[in-house]
N, CA, C and O of each residue as an XYZ file, in Angstrom:
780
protein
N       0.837     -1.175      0.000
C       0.000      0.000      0.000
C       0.882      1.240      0.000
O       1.835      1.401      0.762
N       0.546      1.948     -0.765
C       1.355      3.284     -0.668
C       1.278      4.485      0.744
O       0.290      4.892      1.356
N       2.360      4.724      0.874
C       2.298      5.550      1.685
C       1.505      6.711      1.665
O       0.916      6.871      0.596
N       1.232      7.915      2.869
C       0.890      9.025      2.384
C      -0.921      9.224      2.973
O      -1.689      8.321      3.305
N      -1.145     10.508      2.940
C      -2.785     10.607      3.046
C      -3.508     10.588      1.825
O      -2.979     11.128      0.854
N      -4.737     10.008      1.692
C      -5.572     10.575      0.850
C      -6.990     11.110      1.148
O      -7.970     10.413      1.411
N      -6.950     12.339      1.073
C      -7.958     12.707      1.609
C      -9.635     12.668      0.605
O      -9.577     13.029     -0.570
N     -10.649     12.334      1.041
C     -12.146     12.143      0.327
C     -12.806     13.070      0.378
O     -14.012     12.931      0.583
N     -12.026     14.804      0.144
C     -13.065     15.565      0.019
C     -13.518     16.267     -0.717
O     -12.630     16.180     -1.565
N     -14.180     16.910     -1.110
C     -14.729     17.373     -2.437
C     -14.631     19.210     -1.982
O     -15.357     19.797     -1.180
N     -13.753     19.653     -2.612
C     -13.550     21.704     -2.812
C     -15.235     21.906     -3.039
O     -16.073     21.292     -3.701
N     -15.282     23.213     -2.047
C     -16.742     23.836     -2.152
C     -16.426     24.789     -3.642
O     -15.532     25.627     -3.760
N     -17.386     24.404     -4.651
C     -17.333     24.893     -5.813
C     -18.121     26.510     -5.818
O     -19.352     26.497     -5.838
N     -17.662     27.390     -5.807
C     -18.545     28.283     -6.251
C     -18.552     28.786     -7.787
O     -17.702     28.635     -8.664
N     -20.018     29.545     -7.812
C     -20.640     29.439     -9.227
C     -20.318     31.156     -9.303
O     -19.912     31.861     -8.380
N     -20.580     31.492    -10.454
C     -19.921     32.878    -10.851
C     -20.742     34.025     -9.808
O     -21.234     33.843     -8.694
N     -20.704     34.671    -10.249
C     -20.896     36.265     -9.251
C     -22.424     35.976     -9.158
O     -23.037     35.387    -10.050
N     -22.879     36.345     -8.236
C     -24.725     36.202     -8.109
C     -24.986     37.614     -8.129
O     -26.167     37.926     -7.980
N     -24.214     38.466     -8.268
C     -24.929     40.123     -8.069
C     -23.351     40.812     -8.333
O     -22.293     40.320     -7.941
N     -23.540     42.215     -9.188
C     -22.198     42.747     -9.057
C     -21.909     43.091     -7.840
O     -22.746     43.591     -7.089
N     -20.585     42.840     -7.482
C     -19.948     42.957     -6.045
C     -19.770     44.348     -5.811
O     -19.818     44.741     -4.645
N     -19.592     45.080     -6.648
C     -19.130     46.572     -6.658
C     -20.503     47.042     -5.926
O     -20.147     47.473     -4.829
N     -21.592     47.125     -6.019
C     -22.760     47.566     -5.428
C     -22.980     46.689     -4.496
O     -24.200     46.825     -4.409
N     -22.645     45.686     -3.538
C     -23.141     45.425     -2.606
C     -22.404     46.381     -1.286
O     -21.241     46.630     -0.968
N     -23.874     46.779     -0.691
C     -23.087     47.141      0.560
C     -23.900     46.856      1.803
O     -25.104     46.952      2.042
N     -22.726     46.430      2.605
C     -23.332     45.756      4.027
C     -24.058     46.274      5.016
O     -24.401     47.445      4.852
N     -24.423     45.688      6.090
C     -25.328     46.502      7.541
C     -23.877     46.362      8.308
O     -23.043     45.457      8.281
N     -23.914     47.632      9.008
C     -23.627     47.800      9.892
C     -23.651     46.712     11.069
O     -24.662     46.330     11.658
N     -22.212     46.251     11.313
C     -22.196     45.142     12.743
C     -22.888     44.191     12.409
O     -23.911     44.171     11.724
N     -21.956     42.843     13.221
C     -22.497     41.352     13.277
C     -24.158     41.395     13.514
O     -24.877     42.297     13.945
N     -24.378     40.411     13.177
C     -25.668     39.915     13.603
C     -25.474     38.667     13.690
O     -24.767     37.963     12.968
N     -26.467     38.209     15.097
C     -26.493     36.668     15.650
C     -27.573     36.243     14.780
O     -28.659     36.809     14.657
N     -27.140     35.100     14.135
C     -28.073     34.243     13.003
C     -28.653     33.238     13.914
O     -28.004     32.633     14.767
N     -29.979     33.087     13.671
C     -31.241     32.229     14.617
C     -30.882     30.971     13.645
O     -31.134     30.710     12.469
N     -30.109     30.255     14.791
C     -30.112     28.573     13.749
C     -31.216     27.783     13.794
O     -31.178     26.640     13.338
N     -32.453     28.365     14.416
C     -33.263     26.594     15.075
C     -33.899     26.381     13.870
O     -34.498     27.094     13.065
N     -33.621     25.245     13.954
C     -34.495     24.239     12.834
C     -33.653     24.042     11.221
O     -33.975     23.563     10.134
N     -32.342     24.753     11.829
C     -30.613     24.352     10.539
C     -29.994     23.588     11.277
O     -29.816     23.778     12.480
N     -29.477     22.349     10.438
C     -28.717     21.661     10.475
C     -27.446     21.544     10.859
O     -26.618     21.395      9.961
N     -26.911     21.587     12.476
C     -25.555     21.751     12.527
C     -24.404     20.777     11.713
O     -24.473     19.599     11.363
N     -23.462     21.659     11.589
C     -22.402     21.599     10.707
C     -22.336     21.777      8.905
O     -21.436     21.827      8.066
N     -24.011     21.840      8.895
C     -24.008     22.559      7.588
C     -23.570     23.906      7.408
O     -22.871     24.635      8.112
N     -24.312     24.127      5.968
C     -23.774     25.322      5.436
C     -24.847     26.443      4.943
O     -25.971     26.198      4.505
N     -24.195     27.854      5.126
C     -25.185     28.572      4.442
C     -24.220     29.235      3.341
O     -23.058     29.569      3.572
N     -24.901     29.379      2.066
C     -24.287     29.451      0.863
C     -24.574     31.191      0.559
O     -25.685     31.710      0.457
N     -23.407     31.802      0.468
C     -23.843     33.111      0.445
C     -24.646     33.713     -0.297
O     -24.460     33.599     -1.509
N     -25.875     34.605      0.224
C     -27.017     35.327     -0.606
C     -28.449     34.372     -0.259
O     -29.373     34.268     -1.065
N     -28.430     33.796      0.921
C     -29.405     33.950      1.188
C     -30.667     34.859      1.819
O     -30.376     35.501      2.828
N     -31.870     34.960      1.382
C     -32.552     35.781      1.944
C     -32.435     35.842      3.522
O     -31.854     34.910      4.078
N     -32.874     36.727      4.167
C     -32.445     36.825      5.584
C     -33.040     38.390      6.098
O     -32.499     39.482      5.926
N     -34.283     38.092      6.752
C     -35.273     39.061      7.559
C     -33.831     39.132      8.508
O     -33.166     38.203      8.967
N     -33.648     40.465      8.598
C     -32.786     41.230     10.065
C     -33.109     42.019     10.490
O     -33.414     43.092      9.969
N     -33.155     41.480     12.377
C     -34.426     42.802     13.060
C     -33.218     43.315     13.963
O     -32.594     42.917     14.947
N     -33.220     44.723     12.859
C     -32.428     45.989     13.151
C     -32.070     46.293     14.546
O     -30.960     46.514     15.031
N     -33.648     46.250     15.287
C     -32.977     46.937     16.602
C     -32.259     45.652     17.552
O     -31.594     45.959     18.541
N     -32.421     44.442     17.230
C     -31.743     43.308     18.260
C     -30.633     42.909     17.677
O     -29.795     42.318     18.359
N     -30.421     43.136     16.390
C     -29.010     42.412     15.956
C     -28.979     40.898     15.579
O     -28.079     40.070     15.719
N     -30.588     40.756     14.913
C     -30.725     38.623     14.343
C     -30.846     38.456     13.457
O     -31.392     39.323     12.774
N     -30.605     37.761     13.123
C     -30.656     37.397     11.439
C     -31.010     36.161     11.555
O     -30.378     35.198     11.987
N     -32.662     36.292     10.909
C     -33.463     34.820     10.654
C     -33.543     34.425      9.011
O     -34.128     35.030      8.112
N     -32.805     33.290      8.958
C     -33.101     33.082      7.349
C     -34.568     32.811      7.096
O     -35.367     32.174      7.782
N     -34.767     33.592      5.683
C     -36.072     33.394      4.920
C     -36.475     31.665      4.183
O     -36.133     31.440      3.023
N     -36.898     31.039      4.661
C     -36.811     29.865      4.191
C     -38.303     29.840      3.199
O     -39.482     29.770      3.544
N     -37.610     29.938      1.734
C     -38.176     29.638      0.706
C     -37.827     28.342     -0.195
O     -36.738     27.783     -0.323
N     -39.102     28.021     -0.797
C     -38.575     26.498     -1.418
C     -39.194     26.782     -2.945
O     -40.258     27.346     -3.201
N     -38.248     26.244     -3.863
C     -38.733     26.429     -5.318
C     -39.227     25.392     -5.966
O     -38.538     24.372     -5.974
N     -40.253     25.391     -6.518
C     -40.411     24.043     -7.297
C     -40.569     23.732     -8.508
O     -41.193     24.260     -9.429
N     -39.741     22.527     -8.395
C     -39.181     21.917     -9.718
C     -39.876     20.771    -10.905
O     -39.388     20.102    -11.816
N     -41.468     20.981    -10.269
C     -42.194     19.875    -10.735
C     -43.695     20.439    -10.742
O     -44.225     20.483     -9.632
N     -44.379     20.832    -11.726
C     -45.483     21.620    -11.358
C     -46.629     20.238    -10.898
O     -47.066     19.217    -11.429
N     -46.779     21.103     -9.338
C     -47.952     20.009     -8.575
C     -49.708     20.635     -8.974
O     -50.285     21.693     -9.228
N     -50.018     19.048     -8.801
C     -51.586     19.492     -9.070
C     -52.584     18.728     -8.028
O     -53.764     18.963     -7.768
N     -52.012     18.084     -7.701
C     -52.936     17.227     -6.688
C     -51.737     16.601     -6.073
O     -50.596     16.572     -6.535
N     -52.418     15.834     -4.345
C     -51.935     15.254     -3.771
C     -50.884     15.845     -2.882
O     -50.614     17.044     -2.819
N     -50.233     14.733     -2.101
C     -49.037     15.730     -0.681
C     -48.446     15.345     -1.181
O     -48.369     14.287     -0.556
N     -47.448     15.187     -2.361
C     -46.144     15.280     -2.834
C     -45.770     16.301     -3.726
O     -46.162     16.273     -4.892
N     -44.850     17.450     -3.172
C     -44.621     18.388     -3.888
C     -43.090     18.932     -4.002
O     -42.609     19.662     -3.135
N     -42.246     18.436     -5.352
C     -40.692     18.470     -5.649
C     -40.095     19.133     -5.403
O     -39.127     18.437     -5.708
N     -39.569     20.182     -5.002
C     -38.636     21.232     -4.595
C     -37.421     21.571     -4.868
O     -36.976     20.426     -4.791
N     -36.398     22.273     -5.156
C     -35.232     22.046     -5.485
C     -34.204     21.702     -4.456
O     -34.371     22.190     -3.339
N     -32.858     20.707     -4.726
C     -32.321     20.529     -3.467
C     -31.834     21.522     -2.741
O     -31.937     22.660     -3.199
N     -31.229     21.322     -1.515
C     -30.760     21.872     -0.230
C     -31.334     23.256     -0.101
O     -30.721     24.298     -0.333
N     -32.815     23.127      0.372
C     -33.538     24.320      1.029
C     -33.762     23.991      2.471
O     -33.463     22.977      3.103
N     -34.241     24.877      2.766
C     -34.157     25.160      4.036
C     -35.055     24.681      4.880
O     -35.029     24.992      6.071
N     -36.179     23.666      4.243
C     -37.733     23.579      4.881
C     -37.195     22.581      5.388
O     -36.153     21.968      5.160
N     -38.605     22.404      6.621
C     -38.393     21.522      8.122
C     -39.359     20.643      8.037
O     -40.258     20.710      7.198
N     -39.255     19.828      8.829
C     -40.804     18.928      9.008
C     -41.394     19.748      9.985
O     -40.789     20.306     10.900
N     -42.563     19.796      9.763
C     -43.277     20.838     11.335
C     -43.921     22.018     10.482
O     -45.084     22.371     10.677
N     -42.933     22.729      9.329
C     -43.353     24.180      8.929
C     -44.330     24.259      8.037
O     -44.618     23.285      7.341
N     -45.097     25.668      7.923
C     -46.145     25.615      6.881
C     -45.515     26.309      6.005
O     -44.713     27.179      6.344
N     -45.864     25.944      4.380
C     -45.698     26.171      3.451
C     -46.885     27.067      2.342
O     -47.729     26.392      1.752
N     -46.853     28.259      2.188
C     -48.085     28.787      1.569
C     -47.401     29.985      0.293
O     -46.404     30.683      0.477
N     -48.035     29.965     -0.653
C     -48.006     30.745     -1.779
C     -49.248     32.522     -1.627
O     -49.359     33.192     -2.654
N     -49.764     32.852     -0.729
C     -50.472     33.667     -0.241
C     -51.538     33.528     -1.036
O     -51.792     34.284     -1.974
N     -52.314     32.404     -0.643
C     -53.777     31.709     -1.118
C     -53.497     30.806     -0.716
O     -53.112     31.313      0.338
N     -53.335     29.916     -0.591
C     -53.051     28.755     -0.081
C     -52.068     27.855      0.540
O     -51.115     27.975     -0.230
N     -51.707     27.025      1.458
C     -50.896     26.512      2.202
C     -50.984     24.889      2.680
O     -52.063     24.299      2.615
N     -50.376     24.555      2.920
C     -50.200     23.286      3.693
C     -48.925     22.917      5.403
O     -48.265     23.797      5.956
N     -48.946     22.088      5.636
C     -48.242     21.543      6.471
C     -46.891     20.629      6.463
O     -47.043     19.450      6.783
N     -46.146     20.884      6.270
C     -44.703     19.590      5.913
C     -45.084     18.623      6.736
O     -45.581     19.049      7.779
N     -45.035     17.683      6.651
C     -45.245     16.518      7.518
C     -43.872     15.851      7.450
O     -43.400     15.231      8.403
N     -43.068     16.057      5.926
C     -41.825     14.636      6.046
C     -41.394     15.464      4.546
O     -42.171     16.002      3.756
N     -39.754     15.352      4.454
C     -38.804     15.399      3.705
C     -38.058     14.199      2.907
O     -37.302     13.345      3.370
N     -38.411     14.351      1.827
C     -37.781     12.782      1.131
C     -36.286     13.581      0.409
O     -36.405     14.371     -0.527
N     -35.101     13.271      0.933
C     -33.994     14.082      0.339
C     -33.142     12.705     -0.602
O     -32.072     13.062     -1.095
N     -33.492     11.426     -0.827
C     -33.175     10.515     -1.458
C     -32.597     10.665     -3.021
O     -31.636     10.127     -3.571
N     -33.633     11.670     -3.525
C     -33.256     11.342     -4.598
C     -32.308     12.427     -4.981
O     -32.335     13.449     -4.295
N     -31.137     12.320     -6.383
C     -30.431     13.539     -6.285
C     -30.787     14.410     -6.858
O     -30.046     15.386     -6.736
N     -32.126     14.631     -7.841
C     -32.155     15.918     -9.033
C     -32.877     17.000     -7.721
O     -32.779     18.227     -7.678
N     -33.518     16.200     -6.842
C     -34.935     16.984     -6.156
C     -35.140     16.391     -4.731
O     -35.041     15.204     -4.421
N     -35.423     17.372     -3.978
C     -36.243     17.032     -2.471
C     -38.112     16.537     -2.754
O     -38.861     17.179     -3.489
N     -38.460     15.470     -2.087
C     -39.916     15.612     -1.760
C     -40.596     16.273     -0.583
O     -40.369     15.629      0.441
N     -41.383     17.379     -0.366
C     -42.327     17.723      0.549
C     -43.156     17.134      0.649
O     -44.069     17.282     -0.163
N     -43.269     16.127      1.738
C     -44.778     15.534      1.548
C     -45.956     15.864      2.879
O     -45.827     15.314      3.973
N     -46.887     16.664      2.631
C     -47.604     17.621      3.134
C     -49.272     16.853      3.627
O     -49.976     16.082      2.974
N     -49.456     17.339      4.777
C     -50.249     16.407      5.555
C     -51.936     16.513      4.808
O     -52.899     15.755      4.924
N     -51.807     17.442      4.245
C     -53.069     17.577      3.729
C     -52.826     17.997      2.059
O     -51.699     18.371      1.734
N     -53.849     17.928      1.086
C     -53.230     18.860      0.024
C     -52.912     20.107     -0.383
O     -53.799     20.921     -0.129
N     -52.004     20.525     -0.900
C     -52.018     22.220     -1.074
C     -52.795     22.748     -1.217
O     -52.672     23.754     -0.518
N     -54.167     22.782     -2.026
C     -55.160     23.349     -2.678
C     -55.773     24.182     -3.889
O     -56.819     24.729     -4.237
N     -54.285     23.906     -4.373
C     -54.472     24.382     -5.539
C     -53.073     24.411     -6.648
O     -52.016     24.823     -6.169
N     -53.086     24.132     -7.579
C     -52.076     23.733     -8.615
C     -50.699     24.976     -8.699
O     -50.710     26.207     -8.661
N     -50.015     24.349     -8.778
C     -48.482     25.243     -8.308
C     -47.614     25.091     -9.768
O     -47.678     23.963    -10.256
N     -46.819     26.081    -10.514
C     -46.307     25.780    -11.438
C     -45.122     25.794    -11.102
O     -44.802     26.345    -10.048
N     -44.101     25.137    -11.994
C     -42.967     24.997    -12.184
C     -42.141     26.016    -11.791
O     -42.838     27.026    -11.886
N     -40.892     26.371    -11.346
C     -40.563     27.414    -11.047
C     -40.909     28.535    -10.021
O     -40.284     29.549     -9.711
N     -42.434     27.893     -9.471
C     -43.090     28.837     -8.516
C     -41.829     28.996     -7.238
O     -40.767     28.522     -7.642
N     -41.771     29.359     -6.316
C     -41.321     29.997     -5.121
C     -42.771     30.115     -3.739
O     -43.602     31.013     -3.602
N     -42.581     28.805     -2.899
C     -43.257     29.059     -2.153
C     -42.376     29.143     -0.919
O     -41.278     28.631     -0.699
N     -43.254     30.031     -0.069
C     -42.285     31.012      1.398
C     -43.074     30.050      2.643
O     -44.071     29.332      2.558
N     -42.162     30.371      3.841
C     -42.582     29.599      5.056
C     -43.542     31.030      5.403
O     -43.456     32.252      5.524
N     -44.529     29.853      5.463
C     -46.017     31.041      6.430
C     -46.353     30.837      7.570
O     -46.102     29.720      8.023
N     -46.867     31.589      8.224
C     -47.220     31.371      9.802
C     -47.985     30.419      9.623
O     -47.455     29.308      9.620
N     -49.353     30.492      9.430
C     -50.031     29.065      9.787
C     -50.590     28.481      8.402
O     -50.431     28.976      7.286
N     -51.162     27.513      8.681
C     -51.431     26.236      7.148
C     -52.185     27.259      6.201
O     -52.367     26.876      5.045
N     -52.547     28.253      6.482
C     -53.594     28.578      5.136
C     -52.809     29.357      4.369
O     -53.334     30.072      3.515
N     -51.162     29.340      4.588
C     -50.070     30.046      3.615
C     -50.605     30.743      3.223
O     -51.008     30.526      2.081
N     -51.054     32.301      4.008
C     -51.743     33.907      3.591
C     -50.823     34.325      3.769
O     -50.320     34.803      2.752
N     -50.042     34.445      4.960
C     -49.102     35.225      5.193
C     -47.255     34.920      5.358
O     -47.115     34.017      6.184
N     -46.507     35.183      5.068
C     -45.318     35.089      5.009
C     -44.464     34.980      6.357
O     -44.845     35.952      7.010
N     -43.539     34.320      7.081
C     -43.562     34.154      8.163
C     -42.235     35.159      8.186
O     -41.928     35.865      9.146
N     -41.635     35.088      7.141
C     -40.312     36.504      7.284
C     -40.062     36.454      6.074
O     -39.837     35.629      5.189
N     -40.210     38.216      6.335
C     -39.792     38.323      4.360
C     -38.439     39.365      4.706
O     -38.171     40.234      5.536
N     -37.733     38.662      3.454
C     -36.246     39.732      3.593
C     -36.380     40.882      3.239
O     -37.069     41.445      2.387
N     -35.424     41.290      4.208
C     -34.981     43.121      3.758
C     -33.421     43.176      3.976
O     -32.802     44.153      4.397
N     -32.815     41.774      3.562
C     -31.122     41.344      3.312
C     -30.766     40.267      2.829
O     -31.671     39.559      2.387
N     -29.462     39.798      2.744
C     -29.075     38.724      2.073
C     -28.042     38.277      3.138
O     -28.028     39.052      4.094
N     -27.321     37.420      3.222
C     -26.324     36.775      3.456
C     -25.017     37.207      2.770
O     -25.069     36.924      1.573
N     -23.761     37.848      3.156
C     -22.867     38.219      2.621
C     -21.874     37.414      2.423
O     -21.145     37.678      1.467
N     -21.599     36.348      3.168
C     -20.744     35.210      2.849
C     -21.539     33.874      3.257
O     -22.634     33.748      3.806
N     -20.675     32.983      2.832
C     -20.889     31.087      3.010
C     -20.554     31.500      4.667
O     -19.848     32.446      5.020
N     -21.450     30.260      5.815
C     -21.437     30.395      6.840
C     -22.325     29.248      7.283
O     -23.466     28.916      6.964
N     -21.123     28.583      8.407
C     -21.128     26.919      9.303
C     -22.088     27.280      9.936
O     -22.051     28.412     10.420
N     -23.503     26.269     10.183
C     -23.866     26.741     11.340
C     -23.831     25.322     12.310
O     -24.227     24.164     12.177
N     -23.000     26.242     13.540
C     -22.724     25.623     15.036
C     -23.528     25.881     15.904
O     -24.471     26.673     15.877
N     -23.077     25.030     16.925
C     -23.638     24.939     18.186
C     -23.614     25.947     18.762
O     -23.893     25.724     19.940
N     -23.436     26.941     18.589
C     -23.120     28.135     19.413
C     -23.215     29.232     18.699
O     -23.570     29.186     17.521
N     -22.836     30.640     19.472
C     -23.284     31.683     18.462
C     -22.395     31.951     17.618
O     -21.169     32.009     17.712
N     -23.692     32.250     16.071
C     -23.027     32.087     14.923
C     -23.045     33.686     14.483
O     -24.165     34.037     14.112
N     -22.253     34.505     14.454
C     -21.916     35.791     13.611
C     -21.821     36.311     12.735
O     -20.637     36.434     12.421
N     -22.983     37.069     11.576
C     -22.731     36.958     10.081
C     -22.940     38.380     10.115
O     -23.456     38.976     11.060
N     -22.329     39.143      8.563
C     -22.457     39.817      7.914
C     -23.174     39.546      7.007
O     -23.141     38.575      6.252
N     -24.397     41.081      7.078
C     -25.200     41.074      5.877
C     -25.178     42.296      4.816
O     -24.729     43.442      4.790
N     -25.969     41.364      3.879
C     -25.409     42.427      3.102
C     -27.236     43.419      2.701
O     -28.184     42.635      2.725
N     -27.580     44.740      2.424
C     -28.589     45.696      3.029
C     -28.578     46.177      1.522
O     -29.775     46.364      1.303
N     -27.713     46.557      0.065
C     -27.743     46.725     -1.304
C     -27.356     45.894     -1.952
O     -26.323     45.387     -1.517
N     -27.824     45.384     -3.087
C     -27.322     44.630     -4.134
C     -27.842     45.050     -5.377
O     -29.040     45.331     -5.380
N     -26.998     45.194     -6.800
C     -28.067     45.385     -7.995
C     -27.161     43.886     -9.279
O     -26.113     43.242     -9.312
N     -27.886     43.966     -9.745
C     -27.767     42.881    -11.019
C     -27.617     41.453    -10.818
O     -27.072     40.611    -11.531
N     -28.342     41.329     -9.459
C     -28.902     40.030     -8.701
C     -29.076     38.961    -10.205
O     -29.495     39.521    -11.218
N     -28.777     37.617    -10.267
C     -28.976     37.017    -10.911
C     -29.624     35.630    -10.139
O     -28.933     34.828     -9.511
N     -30.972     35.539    -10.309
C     -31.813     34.864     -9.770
C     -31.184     33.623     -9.707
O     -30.881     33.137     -8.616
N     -30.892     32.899    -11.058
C     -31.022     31.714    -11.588
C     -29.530     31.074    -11.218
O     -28.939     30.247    -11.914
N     -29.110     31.576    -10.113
C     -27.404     31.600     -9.709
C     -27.693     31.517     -8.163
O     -26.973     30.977     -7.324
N     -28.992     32.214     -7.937
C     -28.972     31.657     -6.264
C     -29.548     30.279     -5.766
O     -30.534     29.590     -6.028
N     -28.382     30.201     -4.861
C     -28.419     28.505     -3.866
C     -30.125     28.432     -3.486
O     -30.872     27.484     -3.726
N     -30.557     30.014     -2.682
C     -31.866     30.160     -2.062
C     -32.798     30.759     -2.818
O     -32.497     31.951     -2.874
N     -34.067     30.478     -3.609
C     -34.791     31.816     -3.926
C     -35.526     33.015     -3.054
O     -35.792     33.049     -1.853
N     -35.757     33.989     -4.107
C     -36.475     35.404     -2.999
C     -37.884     35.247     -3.550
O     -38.081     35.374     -4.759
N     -38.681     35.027     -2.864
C     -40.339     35.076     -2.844
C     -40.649     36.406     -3.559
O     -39.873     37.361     -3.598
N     -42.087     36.351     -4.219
C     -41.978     37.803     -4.720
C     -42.200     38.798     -3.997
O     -41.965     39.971     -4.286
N     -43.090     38.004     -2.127
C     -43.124     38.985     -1.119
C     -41.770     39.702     -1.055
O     -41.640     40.921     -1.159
N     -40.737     38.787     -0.866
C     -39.106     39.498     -0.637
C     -38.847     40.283     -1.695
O     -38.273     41.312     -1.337
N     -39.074     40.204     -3.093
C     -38.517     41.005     -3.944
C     -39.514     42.339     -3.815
O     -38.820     43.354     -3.878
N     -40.824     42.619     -3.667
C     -41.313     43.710     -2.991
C     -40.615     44.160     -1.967
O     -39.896     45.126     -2.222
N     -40.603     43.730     -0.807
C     -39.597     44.365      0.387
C     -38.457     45.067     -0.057
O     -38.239     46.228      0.287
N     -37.627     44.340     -0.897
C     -36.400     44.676     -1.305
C     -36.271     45.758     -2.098
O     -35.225     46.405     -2.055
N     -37.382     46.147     -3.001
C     -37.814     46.891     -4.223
C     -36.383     48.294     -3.663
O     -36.368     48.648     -2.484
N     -35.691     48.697     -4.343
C     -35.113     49.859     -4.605
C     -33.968     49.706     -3.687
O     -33.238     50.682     -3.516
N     -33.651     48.267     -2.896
C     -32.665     47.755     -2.554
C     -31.935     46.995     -3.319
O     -30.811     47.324     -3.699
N     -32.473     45.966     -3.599
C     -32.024     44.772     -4.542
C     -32.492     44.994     -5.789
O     -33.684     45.293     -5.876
N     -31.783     44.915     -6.876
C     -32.205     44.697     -8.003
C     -31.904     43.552     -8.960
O     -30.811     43.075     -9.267
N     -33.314     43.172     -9.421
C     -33.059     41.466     -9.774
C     -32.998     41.783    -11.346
O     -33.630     42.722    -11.829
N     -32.204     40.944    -12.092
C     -32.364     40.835    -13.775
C     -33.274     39.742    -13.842
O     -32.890     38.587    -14.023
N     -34.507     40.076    -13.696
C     -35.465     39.487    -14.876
C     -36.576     39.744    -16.288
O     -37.071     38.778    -16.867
């Protein structure tokens, strides 16, 4: 056997610029990022949406899920991989909502949501549905007014991020997370998206 280490790990690849860098500019001072219900020792991939309440200094990620399979019936609904949704959370398009009951992360193109009741109504391809307060997905449970300025571990302990408060020539189709169109309202004359 040959001597020597070999190590089994795979370089975090990043994908080209998601927004010109020259126009992003940050908030003022750390903010403590609310991990509950993220996965320790994962990752957050920079530019995610992220509600930050100014006067405490938190940063709660916006957990939006995109989907990759237009649903019409039934509790199975495709999503794109590594989002942020939980078992427990409600899922609503502002008309309608459901309940996560269970995460199928098996397969590799796509996540399954499979939702305790049915959505209620047909979802297209590409849609963007946001975590809502309760099952009748009316309302949005945090909509951004920031992003995530770098990739960031989340630990057991407190986690410290920089956000970022301007961005223009946002390129949707390049972010890890999508922005709901509630968030891209919020953002309006902050962020600017090319679509």
């Amino acid at each position: 056997m040959a001597s020597g280490f070999k190590y089994d790990l795979e370089p975090v690849v990043e994908t080209e610029e998601r927004y010109d860098v020259q126009t992003g500019i940050r908030r003022r001072g750390p903010f403590k990022l609310v991990t509950a219900n993220l996965v320790e020792g994962s990752f957050l991939p920079s530019f995610v949406p992220i509600y930050a309440d100014l006067k405490n200094k938190f940063a709660y990620p916006v957990r939006n899920v995109k989907v990759i399979e237009a649903y019409t019936s039934g509790t199975a609904i495709k999503v794109a991989k590594n989002s942020l949704a939980y078992s427990g959370m409600f899922i609503g398009n502002g008309s309608k909502g459901a309940k996560v009951a269970a995460i199928d992360k098996s397969n590799k193109a796509y996540d399954v949501l499979t939702t305790e009741a049915a959505f209620g109504e047909a979802v297209v391809k590409g849609a963007v549905l946001f975590e809502a307060v309760a099952v009748d997905g009316l309302k949005q449970k945090y909509t951004a007014n920031s992003a995530l300025y770098e990739r960031k571990k989340v630990e057991n302990d407190i986690v410290l991020v920089a956000l970022l408060r301007t961005a223009a020539e946002i390129e949707p189709d390049k972010l890890a997370m999508p922005f709901s169109e509630k968030d891209k309202e919020s953002l309006k004359g902050w962020f600017e998206f090319n679509e």
